[in-house]
C-alpha positions as CSV (number, residue, x, y, z in Angstrom):
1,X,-52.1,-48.2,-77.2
2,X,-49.6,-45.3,-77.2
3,X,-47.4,-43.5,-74.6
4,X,-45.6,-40.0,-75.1
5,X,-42.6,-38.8,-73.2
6,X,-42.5,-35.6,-72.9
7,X,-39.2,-33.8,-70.9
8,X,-39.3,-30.9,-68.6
9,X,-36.8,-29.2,-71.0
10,X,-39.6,-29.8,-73.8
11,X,-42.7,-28.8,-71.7
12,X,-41.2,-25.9,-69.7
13,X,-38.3,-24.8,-71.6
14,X,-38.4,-21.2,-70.1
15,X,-37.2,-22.8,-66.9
16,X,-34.2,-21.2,-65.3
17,X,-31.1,-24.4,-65.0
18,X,-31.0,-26.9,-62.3
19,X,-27.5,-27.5,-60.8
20,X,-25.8,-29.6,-58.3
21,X,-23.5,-28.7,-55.4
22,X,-21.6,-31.5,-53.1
23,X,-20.0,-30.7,-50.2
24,X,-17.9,-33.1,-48.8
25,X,-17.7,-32.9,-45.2
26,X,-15.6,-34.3,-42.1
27,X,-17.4,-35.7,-39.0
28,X,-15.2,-34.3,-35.7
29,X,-13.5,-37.0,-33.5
30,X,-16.9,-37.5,-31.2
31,X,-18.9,-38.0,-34.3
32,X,-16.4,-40.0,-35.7
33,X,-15.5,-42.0,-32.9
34,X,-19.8,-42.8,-32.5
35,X,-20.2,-43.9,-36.1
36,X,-17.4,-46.0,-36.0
37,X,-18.6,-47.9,-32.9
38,X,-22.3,-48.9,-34.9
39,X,-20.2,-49.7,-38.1
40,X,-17.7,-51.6,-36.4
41,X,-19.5,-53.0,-33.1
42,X,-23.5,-52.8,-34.2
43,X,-24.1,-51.2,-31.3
44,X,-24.0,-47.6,-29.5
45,X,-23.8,-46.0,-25.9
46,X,-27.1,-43.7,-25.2
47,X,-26.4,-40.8,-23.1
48,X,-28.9,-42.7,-20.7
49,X,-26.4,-45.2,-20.4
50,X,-28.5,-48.2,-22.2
51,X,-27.2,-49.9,-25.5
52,X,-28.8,-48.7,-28.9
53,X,-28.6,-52.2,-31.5
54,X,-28.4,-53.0,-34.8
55,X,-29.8,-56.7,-34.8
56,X,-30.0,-56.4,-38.8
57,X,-27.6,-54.8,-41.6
58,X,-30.7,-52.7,-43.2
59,X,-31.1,-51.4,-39.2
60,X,-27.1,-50.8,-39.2
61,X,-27.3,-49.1,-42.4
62,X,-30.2,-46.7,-41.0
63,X,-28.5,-46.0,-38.1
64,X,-25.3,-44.9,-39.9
65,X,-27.4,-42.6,-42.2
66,X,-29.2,-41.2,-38.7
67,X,-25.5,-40.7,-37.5
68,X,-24.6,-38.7,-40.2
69,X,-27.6,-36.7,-40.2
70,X,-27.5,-36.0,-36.1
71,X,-26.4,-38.2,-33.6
72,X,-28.4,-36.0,-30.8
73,X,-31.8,-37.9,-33.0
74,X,-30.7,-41.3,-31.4
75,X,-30.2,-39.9,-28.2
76,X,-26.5,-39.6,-28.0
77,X,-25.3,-35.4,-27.3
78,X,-22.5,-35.3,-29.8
79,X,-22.1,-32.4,-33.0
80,X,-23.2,-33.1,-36.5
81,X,-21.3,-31.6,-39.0
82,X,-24.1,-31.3,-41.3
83,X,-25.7,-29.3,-38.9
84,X,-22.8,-27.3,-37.9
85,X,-22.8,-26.7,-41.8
86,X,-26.7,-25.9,-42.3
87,X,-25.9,-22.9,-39.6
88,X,-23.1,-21.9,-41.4
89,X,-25.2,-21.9,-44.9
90,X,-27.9,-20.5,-43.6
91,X,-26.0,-17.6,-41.9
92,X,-24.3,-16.7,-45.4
93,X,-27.8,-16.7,-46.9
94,X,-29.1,-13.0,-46.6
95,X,-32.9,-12.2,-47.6
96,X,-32.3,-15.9,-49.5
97,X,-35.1,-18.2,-48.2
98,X,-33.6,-22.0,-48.1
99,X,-35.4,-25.5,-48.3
100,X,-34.1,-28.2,-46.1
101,X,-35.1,-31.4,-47.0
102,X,-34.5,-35.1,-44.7
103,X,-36.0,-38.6,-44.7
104,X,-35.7,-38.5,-40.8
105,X,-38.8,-36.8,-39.2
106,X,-36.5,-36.9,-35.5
107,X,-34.0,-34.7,-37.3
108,X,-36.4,-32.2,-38.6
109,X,-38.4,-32.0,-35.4
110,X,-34.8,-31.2,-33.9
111,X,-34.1,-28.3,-36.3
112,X,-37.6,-26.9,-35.6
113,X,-36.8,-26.9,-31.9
114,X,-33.5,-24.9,-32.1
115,X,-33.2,-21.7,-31.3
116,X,-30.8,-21.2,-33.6
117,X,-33.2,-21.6,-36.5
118,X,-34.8,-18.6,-38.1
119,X,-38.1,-18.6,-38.9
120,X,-39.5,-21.0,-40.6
121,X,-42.5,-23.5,-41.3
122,X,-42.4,-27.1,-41.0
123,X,-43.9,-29.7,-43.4
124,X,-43.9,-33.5,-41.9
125,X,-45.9,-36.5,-41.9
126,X,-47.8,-35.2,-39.0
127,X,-48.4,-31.6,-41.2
128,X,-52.4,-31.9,-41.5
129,X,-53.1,-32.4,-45.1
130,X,-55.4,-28.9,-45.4
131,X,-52.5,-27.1,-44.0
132,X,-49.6,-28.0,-46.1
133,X,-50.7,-26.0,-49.5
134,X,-51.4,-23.0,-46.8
135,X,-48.0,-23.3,-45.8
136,X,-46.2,-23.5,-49.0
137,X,-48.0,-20.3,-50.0
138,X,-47.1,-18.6,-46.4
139,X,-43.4,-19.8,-47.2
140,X,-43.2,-18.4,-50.8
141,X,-45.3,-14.8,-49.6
142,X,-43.4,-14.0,-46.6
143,X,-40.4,-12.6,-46.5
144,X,-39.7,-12.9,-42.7
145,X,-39.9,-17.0,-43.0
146,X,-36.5,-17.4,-44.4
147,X,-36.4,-21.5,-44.3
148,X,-38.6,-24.6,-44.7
149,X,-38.2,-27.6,-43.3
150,X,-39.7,-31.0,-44.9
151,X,-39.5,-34.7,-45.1
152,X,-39.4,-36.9,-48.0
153,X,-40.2,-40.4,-48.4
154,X,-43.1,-42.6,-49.3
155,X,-45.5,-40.9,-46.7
156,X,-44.2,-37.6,-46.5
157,X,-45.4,-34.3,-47.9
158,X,-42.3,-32.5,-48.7
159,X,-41.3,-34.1,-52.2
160,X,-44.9,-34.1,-54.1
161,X,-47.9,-31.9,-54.7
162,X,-46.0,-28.3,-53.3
163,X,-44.9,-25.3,-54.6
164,X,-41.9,-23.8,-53.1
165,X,-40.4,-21.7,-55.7
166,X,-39.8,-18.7,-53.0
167,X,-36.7,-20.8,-52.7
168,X,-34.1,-21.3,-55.3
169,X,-31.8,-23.3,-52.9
170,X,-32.5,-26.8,-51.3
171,X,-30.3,-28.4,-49.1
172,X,-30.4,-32.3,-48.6
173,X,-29.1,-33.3,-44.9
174,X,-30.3,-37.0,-46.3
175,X,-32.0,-38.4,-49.3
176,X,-34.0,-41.2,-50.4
177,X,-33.7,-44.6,-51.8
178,X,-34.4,-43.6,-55.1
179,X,-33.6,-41.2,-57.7
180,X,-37.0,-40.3,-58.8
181,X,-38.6,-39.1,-55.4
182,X,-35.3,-37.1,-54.4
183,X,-35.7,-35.6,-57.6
184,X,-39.6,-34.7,-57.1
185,X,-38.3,-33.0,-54.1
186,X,-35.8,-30.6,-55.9
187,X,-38.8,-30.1,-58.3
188,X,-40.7,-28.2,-55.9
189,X,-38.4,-25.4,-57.0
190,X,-37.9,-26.1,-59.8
191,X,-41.4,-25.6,-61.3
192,X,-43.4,-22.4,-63.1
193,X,-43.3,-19.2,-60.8
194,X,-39.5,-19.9,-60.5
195,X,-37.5,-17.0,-61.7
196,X,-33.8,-18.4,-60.3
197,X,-31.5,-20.6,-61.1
198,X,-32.2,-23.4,-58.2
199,X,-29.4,-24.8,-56.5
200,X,-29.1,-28.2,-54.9
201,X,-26.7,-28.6,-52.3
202,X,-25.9,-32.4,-51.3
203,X,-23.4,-32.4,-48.0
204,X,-21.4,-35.5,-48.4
205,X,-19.6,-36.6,-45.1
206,X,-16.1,-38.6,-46.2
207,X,-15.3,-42.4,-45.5
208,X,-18.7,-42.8,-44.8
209,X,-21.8,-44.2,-45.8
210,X,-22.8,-41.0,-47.2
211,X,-20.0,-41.8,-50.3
212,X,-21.4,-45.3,-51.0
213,X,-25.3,-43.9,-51.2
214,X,-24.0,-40.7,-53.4
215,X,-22.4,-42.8,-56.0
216,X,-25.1,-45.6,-55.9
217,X,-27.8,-42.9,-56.4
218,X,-25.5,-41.4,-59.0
219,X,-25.4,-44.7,-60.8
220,X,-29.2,-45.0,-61.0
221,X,-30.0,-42.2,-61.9
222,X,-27.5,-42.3,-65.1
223,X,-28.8,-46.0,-65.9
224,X,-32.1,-44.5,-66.2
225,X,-31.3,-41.6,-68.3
226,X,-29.2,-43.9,-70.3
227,X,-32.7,-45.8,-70.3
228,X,-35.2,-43.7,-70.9
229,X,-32.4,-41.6,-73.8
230,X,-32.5,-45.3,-75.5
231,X,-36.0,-45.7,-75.7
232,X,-36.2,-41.6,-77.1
233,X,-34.6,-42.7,-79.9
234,X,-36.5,-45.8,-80.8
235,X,-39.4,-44.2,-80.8
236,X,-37.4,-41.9,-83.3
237,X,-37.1,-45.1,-85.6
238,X,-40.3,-46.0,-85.1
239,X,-41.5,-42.5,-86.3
240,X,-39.1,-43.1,-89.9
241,X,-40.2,-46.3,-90.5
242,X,-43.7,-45.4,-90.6
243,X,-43.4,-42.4,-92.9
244,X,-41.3,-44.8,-94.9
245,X,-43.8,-47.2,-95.2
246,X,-46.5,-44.8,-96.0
247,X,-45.1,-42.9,-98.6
């Protein structure tokens, strides 16, 4: 009949600190110019020369997020500024090993495909279960594989049951509906073995939907601290009222 709520702070309090990086970005005039067209017209040019639609505002708001990420994932050859800024980050890195994490399987299978990538491993919906733990492990051992790549979601590996402490920084090129499971995602760094500070970076492009889903995820995830903090100290006096009754 009882429930207890325990924090990581209270259960792992030799943890090294969490913090958060945003980066706020600006798309080029070709990425720019593309986005606009889907917000503004529901509806993009394909390199091929056939229309891409959005018959629906939850497809409109997917494609905008898929712009963001990469417009070369819908089939249109323009330059994504959050790749352009994942090179950049990951040429500043050093010996560091990065985690890149993406709800979009197309944009992931795109980064694994480019040259310019070091290497890496690859964790995705398609990853066969037996392998993914194997994986991890390779990725935290070996010092040559400088970056992983993973999805998140509902169905995808990347945010629950690894360990990927080899890494203390993650980068997000998109995140999830929901607090919790982008948060599970940053905790596969965040876990025992972890001897570094982890750092998660969150690229925000400007005067785009990337602003609206940042502060909407931001206001979630303080209603349910404020929440769960409430409840904390209920329990609290809960506690008092029963030693008061007792003695």
């Amino acid at each position: 009949p009882y429930t207890i709520r325990r924090t990581m702070d209270e259960a792992l309090p030799y943890l090294p600190k969490k913090y958060y990086r945003r980066v706020i970005l600006e798309m080029d005039d070709e990425q720019r110019d593309t986005y606009e067209q889907m917000e503004r017209e529901l509806f993009i040019m394909l390199d091929n020369g056939e229309p891409l639609w959005a018959p629906g505002v939850l497809a409109q708001i997917t494609r905008l997020r898929q712009l963001n990420v990469d417009p070369k994932i819908l089939g249109v050859d323009k330059s994504s500024i959050k790749v352009d800024f994942l090179l950049d980050l990951i040429g500043t890195m050093g010996d560091k090993k990065l985690v890149v994490f993406c709800t979009f399987e197309e944009a992931i299978m795109r980064l694994h495909y480019d040259p310019a990538m070091p290497k890496h491993i690859i964790i995705s919906g398609h990853t066969p279960v037996d392998d993914r733990v194997p994986l991890s492990m390779e990725f935290n051992r070996n010092p040559e594989i400088k970056l992983c790549l993973a999805t998140i979601g509902p169905e995808s590996p990347g945010g629950e049951g690894l360990t990927l402490t080899g890494a203390s920084d993650v980068l997000f090129l998109d995140r999830w509906w929901t607090p919790v499971t982008n948060a599970q995602a940053e905790d596969r760094l965040h876990r025992i073995t972890q001897k570094s500070a982890v750092q998660v970076i969150i690229p925000v492009i400007e005067d785009s939907i990337d602003e609206s889903f940042d502060r909407i995820l931001e206001k979630k995830r303080a209603i349910s601290e404020e929440y769960l903090g409430e409840n904390t100290i209920m329990e609290e006096v809960i506690d008092d009222l029963r030693r008061t009754r007792r003695s």
